[in-house]
C-alpha positions as CSV (number, residue, x, y, z in Angstrom):
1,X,0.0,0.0,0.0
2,X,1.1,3.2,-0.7
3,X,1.5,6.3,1.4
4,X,-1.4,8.0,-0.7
5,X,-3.6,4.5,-0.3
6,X,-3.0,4.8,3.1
7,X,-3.7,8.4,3.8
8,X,-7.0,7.4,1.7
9,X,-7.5,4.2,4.0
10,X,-7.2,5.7,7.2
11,X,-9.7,9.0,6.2
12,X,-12.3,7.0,5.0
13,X,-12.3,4.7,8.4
14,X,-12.3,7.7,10.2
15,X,-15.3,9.5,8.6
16,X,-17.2,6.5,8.4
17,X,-16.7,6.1,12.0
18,X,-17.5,9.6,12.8
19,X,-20.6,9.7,11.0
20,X,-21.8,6.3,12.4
21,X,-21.3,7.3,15.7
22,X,-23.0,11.7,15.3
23,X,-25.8,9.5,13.3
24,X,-25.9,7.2,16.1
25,X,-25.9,9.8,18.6
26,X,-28.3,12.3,16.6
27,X,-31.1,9.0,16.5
28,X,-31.1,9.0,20.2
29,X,-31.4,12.1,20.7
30,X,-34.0,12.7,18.5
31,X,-35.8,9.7,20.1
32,X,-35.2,10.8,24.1
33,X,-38.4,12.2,24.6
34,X,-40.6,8.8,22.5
35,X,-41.6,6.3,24.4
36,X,-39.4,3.1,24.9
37,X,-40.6,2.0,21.2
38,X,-37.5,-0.1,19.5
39,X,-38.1,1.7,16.7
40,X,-35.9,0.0,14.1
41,X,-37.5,-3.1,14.9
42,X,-40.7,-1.6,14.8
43,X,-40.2,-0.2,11.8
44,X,-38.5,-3.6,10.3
45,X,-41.8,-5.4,11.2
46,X,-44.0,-2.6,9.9
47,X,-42.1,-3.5,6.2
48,X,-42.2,-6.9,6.7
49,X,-45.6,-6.8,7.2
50,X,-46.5,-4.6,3.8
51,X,-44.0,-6.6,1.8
52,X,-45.1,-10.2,2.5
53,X,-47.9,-9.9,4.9
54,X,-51.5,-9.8,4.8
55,X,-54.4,-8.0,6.7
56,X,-51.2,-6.6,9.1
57,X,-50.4,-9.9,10.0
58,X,-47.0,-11.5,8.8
59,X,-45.9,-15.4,9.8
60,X,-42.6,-15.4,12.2
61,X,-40.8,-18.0,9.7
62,X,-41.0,-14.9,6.8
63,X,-39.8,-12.4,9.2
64,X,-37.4,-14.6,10.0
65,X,-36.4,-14.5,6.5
66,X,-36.8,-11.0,5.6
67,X,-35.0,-9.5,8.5
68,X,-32.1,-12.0,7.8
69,X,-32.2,-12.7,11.8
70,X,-32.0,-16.1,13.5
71,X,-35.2,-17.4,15.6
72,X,-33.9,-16.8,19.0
73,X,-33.1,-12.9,18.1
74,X,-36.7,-12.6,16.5
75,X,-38.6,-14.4,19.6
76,X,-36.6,-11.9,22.3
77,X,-37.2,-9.4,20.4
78,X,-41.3,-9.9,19.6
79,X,-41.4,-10.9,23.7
80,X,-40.0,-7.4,24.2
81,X,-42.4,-5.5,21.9
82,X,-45.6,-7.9,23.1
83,X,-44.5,-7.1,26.9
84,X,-44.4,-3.3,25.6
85,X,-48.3,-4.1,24.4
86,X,-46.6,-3.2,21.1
87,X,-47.0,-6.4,19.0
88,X,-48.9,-9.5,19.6
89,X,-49.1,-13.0,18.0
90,X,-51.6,-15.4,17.0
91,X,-51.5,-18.7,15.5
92,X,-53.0,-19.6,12.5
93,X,-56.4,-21.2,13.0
94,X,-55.8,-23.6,9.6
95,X,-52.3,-24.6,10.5
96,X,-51.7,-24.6,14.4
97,X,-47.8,-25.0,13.7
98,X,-47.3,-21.4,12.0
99,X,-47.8,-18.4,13.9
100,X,-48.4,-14.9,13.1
101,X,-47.2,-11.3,14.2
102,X,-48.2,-7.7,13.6
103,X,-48.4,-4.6,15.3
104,X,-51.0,-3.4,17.8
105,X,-52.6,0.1,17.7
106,X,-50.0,1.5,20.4
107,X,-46.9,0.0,18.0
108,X,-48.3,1.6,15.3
109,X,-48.5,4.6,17.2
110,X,-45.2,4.3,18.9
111,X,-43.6,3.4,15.0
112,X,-45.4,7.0,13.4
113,X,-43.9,9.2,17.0
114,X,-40.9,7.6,16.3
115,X,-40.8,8.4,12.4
116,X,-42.0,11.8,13.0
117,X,-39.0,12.5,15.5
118,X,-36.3,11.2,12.9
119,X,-37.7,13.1,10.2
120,X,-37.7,16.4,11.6
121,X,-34.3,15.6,12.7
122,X,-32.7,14.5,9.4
123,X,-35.1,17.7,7.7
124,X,-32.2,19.9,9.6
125,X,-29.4,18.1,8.9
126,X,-30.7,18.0,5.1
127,X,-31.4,21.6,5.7
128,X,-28.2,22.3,7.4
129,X,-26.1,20.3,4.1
130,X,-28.1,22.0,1.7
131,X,-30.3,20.3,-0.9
132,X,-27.6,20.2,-3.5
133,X,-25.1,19.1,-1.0
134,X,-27.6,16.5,0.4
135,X,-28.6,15.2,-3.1
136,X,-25.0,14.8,-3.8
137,X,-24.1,12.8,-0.8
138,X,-26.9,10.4,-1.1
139,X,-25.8,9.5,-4.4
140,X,-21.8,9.0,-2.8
141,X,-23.5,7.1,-0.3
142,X,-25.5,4.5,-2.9
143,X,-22.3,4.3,-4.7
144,X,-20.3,3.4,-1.4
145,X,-23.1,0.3,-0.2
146,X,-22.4,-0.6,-3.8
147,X,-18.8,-0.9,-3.9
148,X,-19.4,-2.0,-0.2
149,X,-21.6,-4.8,-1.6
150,X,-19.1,-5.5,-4.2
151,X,-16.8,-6.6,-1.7
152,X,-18.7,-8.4,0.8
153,X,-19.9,-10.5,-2.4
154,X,-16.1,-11.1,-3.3
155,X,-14.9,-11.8,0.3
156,X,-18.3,-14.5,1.0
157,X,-16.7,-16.4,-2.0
158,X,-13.5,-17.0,-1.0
């Protein structure tokens, strides 16, 4: 590696650190006054529910497969939001093996509070970039998860 490949090397691990952790920080901060909601996986379930659901109910083994999760981190997780009166499961009445999960009313709630909160926040930071500025580093971004991508691909077939 070159000096040049390594100034590059080291800047990019450091801004993609620092931007991981201000996002990070900027999410909670923006969430402190929402209820304990879990948000992301409320959201998650929300999605998996409109993408492979139906009537706002989706079956565990598809979130399962969606979310790209193992059972066990699904099951705490649902226990969590069910003990929150967040979610709730049911089993299917034609096949008692399967079982089903979707959001309650306070969820739903707790998911739109939530989404509200994180808008407004990234509206000022989008406002704070600029629109061109922000338009431009969404694009840099969706190349970066590409080339990101790329190589994950490459290193999961060695």
């Amino acid at each position: 590696m070159t000096s040049e490949e390594e100034k590059r090397f080291r800047e990019l691990l450091v801004q993609m650190g620092r931007v991981s952790r201000a996002g990070q920080r900027g999410i909670t901060l923006a969430l402190r006054g929402a209820p304990r909601c879990h948000y992301l996986f409320l959201e998650r379930l929300h999605s998996a529910v409109e993408h492979c659901g139906k009537d706002g109910w989706v079956r565990i083994s598809d979130l399962t497969a969606v979310l790209h999760e193992t059972p066990p981190a699904i099951s705490r997780a649902l226990r969590t939001l069910e003990q929150d009166g967040l979610a709730r499961r049911t089993t299917d009445p034609e096949d008692r093996r399967k079982t089903f999960v979707g959001l309650t009313p306070e969820g739903e709630a707790a998911r739109l509070a939530c989404e509200q909160e994180l808008r407004a926040y990234f509206c000022a930071v989008i406002d704070d970039l600029g629109l061109e500025r922000s338009e431009q580093l969404c694009r840099d971004m969706a190349g970066l998860s590409e080339a990101l991508e790329r190589q994950n691909k490459e290193l999961g077939t060695r």
